[in-house]
C-alpha positions, -999 to +999 in steps of 0.1 A: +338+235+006+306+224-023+324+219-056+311+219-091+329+196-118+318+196-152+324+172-178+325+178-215+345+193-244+366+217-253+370+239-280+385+271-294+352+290-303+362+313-335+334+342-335+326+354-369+302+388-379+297+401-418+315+368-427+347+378-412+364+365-375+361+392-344+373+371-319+383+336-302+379+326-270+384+288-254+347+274-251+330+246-252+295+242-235+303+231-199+338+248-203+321+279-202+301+274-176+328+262-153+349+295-161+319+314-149+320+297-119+352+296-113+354+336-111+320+336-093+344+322-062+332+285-063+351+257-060+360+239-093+371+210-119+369+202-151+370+171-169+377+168-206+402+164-232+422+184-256+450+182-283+484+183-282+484+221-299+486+257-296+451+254-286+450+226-260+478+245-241+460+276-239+428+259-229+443+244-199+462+277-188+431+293-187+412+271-170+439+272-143+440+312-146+409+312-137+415+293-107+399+258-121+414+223-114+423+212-143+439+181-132+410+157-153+417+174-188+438+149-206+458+159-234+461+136-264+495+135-279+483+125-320+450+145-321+438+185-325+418+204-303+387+210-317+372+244-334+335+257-331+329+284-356+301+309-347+285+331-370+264+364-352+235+376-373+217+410-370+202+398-333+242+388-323+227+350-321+250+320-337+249+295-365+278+268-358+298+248-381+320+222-362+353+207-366+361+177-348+366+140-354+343+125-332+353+086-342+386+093-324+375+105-296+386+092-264+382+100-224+407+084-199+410+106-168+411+098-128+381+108-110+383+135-091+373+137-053+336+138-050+317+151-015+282+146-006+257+176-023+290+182-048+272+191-081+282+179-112+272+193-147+268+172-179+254+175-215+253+184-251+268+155-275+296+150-251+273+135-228+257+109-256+287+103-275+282+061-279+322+066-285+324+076-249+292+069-230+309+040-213+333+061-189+306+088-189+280+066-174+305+048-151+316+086-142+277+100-137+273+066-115+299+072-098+289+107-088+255+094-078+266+074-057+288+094-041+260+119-031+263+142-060+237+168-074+236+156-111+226+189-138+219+179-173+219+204-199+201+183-232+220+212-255+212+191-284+226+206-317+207+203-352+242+190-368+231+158-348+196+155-358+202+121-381+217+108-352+187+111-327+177+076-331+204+058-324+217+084-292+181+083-272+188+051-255+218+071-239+191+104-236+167+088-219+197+074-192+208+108-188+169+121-180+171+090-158+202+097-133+198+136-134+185+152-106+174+183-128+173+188-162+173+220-185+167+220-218+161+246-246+128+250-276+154+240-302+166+209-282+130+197-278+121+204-315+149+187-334+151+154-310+111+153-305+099+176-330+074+192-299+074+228-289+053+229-258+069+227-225+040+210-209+038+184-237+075+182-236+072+176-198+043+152-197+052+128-227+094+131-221+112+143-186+085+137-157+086+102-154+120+105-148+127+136-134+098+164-118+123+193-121+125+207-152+136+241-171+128+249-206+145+280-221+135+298-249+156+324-261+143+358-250+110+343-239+101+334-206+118+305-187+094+276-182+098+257-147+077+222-143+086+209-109+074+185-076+037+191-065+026+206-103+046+235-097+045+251-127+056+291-133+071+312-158+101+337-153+100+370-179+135+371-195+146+408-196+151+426-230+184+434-233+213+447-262+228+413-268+268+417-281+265+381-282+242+354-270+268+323-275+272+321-239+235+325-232+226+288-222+256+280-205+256+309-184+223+301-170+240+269-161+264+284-141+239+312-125+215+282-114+240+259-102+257+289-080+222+300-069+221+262-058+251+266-035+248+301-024+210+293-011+227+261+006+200+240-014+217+201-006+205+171-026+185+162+003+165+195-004+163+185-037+153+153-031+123+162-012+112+196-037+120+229-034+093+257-022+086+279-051+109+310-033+137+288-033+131+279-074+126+320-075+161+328-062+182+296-078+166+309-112+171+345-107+209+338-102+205+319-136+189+350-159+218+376-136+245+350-149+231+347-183+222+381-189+257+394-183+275+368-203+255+382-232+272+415-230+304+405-241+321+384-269+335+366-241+313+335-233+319+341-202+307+360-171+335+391-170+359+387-137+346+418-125+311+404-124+321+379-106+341+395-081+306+417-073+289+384-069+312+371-043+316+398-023+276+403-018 
């Protein structure tokens, strides 16, 4: 059976609206996306680390709750779990202020089992971290190797902008081994200051990548991909409770559009027909679109229980 392990942070996400907390959920960027999967029915592991808390402990029972290996997390005896706090405005969208020490950070885990057309998903800081990116790379090369379908999500956050210099060698590696990469307007503008997908395309991901996604919020989705494909898909309106989720969800939805179609790497490898993009990114805007109904960031179980019995 096609796995999925993701590899990145976690985080006790503390939702805020009218200046005053409404909720807290475990989170983190590829976190989120795993849980989704993991209650889609797919096959899953996580790798990360956590504290030695309150938090850390109820981050790795849910994981396994929701059925995800969570054999990779490691747990860090002198240090706290991290906290993400989200603030909603009018359209339910979120400004972040985050807490953690990333100096101290650390990532010591055993790799997990990796198949042929496996996929793995990697981004946000967690995947430049210069702290880390020496058992990151040696994990992403590892994966390769082992016949993996490497995802990159560039999830770049403004709190990271002064950094963007010395982190792009490490970008521009990540573009390099990924076999797709997704990336959002706000990513693009704070590390390149560019807002145009095609420029983005042209001047930053094709020469290392042709498949491409560029999200933007409520506007359409943006796909640049072999042979000069090049379409847009219509996001559709709907009453946002919260949008926190948003990005990562599509994650999820596209990666389990990737293993439901039976898309390998070898497909991959030699492009995908423009039905075959239609369907994988479908799966992405269904996975999306629900997590945003919730303050969960999440797909709900139930949602994923219609999914796998389809």
């Amino acid at each position: 059976m096609r796995k999925v392990i993701g590899i990145g942070e976690t985080v006790l996400d503390i939702i805020f609206r009218n200046e005053q907390p409404i909720h807290a959920v475990p989170g983190g960027s590829t976190f989120n996306a795993i849980i989704s999967l993991s209650r889609a029915g797919i096959n899953t592991c996580f790798i990360g680390e956590t504290g030695n808390d309150h938090i850390g402990q109820n981050i790795i029972r849910f994981l396994r709750d929701n059925g995800c290996n969570a054999d990779c997390v490691n747990v860090y005896p002198d240090s706290k779990s991290p906290l993400s706090l989200a603030f909603l405005n009018e359209k339910n969208d979120a400004d972040y202020i985050f807490y953690k020490d990333h100096p101290h950070d650390r990532l010591d885990f055993n790799y997990p089992d990796i198949q042929t057309d496996d996929l793995v998903l990697f981004g946000s800081y967690y995947a430049l971290n210069p702290v880390i990116r020496p058992q990151v790379k040696a994990f992403l090369e590892y994966a390769h190797q082992h016949g993996a379908i490497l995802y990159y999500d560039v999830n770049f956050r403004a709190s990271h902008q002064h950094e963007v210099i010395k982190l792009t060698a490490n970008l521009l590696e990540n573009f390099e081994m990924a076999d797709i990469v997704r990336g959002s307007a706000e990513d693009f503008e704070i590390l390149f200051k560019k807002n145009d997908p095609d420029v983005v395309y042209r001047s930053q991901i094709s020469f290392y990548t042709k498949k491409f996604i560029y999200t933007q919020a409520a506007q359409p989705i943006e796909l640049r991909a072999d042979g000069g494909l090049c379409k847009q898909y219509p996001v559709p309106p709907i009453e946002a409770v919260s949008t926190i989720g948003a990005g990562d969800n599509f994650n999820a939805g596209f990666l389990y559009g990737l293993i439901s179609n039976g898309i390998t790497r070898s497909h991959i490898e030699q492009g995908l027909s423009e039905q075959q993009w239609d369907k994988i990114i479908q799966c992405g805007i269904d996975f999306s679109t629900e997590a945003c109904r919730s303050l969960y960031n999440y797909i709900s179980p139930e949602f994923g229980a219609k999914i796998t019995s389809l």
